[in-house]
N, C-alpha and C positions, 0 to 999 in steps of 0.2 A: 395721446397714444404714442411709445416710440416705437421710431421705425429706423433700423440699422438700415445703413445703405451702403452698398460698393462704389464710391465715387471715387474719378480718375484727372488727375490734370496734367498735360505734360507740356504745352507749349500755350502760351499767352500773347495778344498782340499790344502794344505799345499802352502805357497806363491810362486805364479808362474805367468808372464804374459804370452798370447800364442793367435797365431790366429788360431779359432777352425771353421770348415765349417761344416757347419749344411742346414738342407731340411726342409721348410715347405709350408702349400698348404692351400688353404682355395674355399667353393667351389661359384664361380660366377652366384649372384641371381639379376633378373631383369637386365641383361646386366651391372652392375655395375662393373666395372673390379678395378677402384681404389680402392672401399674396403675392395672389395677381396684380392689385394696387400699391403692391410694396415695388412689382418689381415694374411696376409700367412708370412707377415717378421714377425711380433709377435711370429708365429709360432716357426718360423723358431729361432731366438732369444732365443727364449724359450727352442728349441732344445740344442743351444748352452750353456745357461745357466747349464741342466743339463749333458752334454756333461764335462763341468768342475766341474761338484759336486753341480748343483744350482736346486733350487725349486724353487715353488709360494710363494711369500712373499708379494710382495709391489706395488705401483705405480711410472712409472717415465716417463719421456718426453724424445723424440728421437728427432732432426730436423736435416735433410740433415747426417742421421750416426753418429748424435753425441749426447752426454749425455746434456741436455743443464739446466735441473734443478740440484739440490742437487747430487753431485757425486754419482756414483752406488755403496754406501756401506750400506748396513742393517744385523745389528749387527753383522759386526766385518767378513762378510762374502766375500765382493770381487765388485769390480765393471764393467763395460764394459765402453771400452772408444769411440770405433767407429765400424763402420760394413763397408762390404762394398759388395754391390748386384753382383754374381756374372755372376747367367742365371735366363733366365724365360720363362715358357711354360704354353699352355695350353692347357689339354687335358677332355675331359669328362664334358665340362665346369665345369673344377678346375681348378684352377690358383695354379702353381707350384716355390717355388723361393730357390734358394741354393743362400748361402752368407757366408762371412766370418765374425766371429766378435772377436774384439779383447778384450780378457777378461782378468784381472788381481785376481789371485782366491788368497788369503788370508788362515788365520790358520782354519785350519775344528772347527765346530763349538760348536760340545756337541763330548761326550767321548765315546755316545753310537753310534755313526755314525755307529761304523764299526759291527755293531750285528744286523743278518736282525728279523725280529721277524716273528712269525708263525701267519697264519692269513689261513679263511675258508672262502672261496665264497657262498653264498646259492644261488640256481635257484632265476634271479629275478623275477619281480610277472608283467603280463602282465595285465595293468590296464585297458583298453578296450581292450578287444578281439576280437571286433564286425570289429574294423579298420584293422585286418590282415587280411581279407579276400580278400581286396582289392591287390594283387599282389601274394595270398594264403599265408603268411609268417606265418602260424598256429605255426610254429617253432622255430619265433623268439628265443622266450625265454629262449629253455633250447641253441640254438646255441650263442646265445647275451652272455649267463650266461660261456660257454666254452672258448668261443674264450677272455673273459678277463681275468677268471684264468689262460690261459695260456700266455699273455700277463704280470700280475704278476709272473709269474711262473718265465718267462722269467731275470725278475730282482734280482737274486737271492741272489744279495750283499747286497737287502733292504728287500727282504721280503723271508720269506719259507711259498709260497703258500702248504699246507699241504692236504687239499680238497677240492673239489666241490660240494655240495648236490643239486643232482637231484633230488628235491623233493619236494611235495605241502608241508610246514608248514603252520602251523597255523599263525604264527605270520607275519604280516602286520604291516611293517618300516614305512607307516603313522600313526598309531598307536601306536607303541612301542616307539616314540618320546613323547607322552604324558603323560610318567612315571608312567604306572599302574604298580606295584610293580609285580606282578604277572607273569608277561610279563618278567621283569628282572631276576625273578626264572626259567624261561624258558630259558633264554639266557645263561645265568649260566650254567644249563644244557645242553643246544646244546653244547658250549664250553669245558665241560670236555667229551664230547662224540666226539667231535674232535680233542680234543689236542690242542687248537688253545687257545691261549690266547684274539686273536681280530677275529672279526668275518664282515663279509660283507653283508649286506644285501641291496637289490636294488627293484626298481619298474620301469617299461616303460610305460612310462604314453602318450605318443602321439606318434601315428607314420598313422595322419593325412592326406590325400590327398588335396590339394587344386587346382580346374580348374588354369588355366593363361590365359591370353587373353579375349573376349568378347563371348557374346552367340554364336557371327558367328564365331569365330574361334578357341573355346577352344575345340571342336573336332578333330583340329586334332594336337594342341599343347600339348606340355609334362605338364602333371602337376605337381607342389609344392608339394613336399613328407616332414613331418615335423619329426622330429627325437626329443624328451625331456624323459629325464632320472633322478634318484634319485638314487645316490648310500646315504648307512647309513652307518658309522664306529662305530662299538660298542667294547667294552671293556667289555670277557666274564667274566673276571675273578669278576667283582661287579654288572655286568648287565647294566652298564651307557654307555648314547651316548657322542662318541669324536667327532663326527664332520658331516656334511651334505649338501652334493654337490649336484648341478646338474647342468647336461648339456646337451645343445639343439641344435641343425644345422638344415639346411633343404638344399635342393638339387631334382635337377629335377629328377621326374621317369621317366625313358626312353624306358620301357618297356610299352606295349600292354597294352589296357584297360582289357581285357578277358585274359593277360598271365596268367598263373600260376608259380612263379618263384620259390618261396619260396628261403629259406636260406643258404640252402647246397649247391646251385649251383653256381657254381666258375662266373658267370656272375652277378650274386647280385653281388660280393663282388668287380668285377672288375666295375663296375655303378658306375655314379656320387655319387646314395645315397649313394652305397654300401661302398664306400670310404670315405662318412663323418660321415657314424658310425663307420667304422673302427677308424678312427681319431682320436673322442670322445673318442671312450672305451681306446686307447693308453692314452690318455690324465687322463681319469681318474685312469689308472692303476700306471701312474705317480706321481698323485696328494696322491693315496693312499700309497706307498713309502714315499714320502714326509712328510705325516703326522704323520707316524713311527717312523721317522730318530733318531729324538732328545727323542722318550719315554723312560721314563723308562724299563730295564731289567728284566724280572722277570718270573722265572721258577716256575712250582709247581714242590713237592715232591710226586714223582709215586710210590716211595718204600724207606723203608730205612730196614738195615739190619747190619752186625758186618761190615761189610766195611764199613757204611755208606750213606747218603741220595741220590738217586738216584733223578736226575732230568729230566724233559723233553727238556730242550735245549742242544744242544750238536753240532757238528762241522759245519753242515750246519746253523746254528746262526751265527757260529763267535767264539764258546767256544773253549779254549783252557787252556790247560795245566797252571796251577799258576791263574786262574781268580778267586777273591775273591767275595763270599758269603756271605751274614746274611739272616739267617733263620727268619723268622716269625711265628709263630705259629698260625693255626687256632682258633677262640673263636668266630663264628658268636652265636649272641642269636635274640630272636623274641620277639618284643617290647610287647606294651601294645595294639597297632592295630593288632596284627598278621602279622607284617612284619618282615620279616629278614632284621638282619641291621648285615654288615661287621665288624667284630674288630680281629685284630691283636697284637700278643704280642710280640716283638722280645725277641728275644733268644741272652744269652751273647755270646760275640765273633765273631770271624769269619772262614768262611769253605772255606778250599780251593781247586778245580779243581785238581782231581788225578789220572783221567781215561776221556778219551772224546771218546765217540759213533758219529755216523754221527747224531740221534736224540737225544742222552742223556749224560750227564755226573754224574762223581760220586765226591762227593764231602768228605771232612776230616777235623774234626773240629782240628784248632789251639791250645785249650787251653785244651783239654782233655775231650770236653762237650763228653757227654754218646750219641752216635748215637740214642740210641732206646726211647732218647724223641724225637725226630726226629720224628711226621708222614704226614703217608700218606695225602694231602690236606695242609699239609703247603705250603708255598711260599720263594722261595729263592731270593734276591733282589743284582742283583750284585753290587757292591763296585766299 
């Protein structure tokens, strides 16, 4: 039987072949159980992928566990050669599949892999509200916005989840997509009021009920629970968007028409639905790591003084002792519209790493530069 598959690779760790066993699940709508299985080995591949250091990157074709278009290599990152299905269950209608697959992982890919970058969740923004009433889920939102920061939290090799805000902002991530400058001064600001260089912002945009069955017997069949999301990855430090995901599942509600379940309770989370939002938000806590990996480094300057420039990255990054620096200097100006437009001036030489904090390090210029041009709001760009 073939079976198309969305497989993704974007970073590999040093050349090694190995059989890696990974778990993935997908949940079974309208009794369809093969695409369920098409998309729970994806899953589960997908698992394996970054099990050896791999991400979302590409398309490729599976048939019968084997690679059968263009070999699994995307830029210089590593390929899978065969899988091979090991069990399969299903529970909650979810279809569950562990496999082995055989990956051959190549030279890691950029230099910044190994440096997680700091990044801030904001509560996401429940875009119909009128739909949570239906199972009482009033809570979604600040529990949806927790249980991913700590699912980022979780990866701590790729990201330093730094906070959470539980909080109404103003600013609406369908909106802030369509680059009113103003919005961006805003983002700027959230960002040095968190420390976070990247910042997250999300939306739940459906979480729908739909009957099943006919007029005679969608009373007493479970109904279509739909699940669509929008995370935003923004870049506080100039106010611009990196990148913009969304993702969507859907799964029976298995709960009462009159329950009141809401989110806190350990039986949502154990639920069909409750397990393909869970899914989701892993997935996209993945994807937002993934989009990290390869960025650039880049600390700002918190203080500088006779020892010199104080930075906000420091060991839980990746900083260490000997890591080279170039300073940039601050010079935003406001055009002829009244915007702020970024400019940067680097500074000669380079600094080097002489003190490391778990959040900070302190830096020492090579050539004898004068620390005390050094200030506060510059930008240090690692080397």
């Amino acid at each position: 039987m073939k079976l198309p598959l969305l497989l993704a690779l974007l970073l590999a760790l040093p050349a090694q072949a190995a059989w890696i066993q990974a778990r993935g699940s997908a949940a079974i709508l309208n009794g369809d159980e093969a695409y369920a299985r098409e998309q729970a080995i994806r899953d589960a591949l997908r698992q394996a992928l970054l099990d050896s250091g791999a991400s979302v990157s590409s398309l490729q074709r599976l048939e019968n566990g084997s690679i059968t278009q263009d070999r699994f290599q995307i830029r210089s990152g590593g390929e899978i050669r065969q899988y091979r299905l090991l069990r399969e269950e299903v529970r909650d209608n979810r279809l569950f599949i562990t496999l082995r697959a055989d990956i051959r992982a190549e030279q890691q890919l950029c230099p910044t892999q190994r440096y997680a970058k700091d990044l801030t969740l904001v509560r996401l923004h429940l875009r119909y509200p009128d739909q949570a009433s239906y199972g009482a889920l009033d809570d979604l939102s600040p529990t949806l916005s927790r249980r991913l920061f700590e699912k980022l939290a979780g990866n701590s090799q790729a990201v330093v989840a730094r906070r959470w805000l539980d909080e109404n902002l103003r600013l609406d991530p369908l909106y802030l997509r369509q680059g009113d400058g103003r919005d961006g001064e805003e983002l700027k600001a959230l960002s040095l009021r968190t420390d976070s260089q990247y910042l997250v912002l999300g939306s739940i945009d459906d979480i729908s009920v739909e009957p099943q069955g006919n007029r005679f017997t969608s009373w007493y069949e479970d109904p279509l629970r739909h699940f669509r999301m929008q995370l935003y990855l923004f870049d506080g430090i100039n106010g611009t968007l990196i990148s913009r995901k969304e993702y969507q599942g859907a799964a029976l509600w298995s709960f009462g028409k009159q329950e009141r379940v809401g989110t806190t309770d350990s039986r949502f989370w154990a639920s069909g639905y409750g397990q393909e939002v869970d899914h989701l938000l892993g997935r996209a806590a993945q994807d937002l790591a993934g989009e990290l990996a390869c960025v650039q480094v880049t600390a700002r300057v918190v203080a500088s003084n006779e020892r010199g420039p104080h930075i906000n990255l420091g060991r839980r990054n990746g900083i260490k002792l000997g890591d080279q620096f170039r300073i940039q200097h601050r010079a935003d100006f406001v055009d002829s519209n009244g915007d702020v437009r970024a400019l940067r001036n680097p500074a000669a030489g380079l600094f080097d790493v002489v003190q490391v904090f778990d959040d900070g390090a302190i830096l020492s210029s090579q050539n004898r530069y004068e620390p005390f041009n050094v200030q506060i709001g510059d930008l240090a760009i690692l080397e």
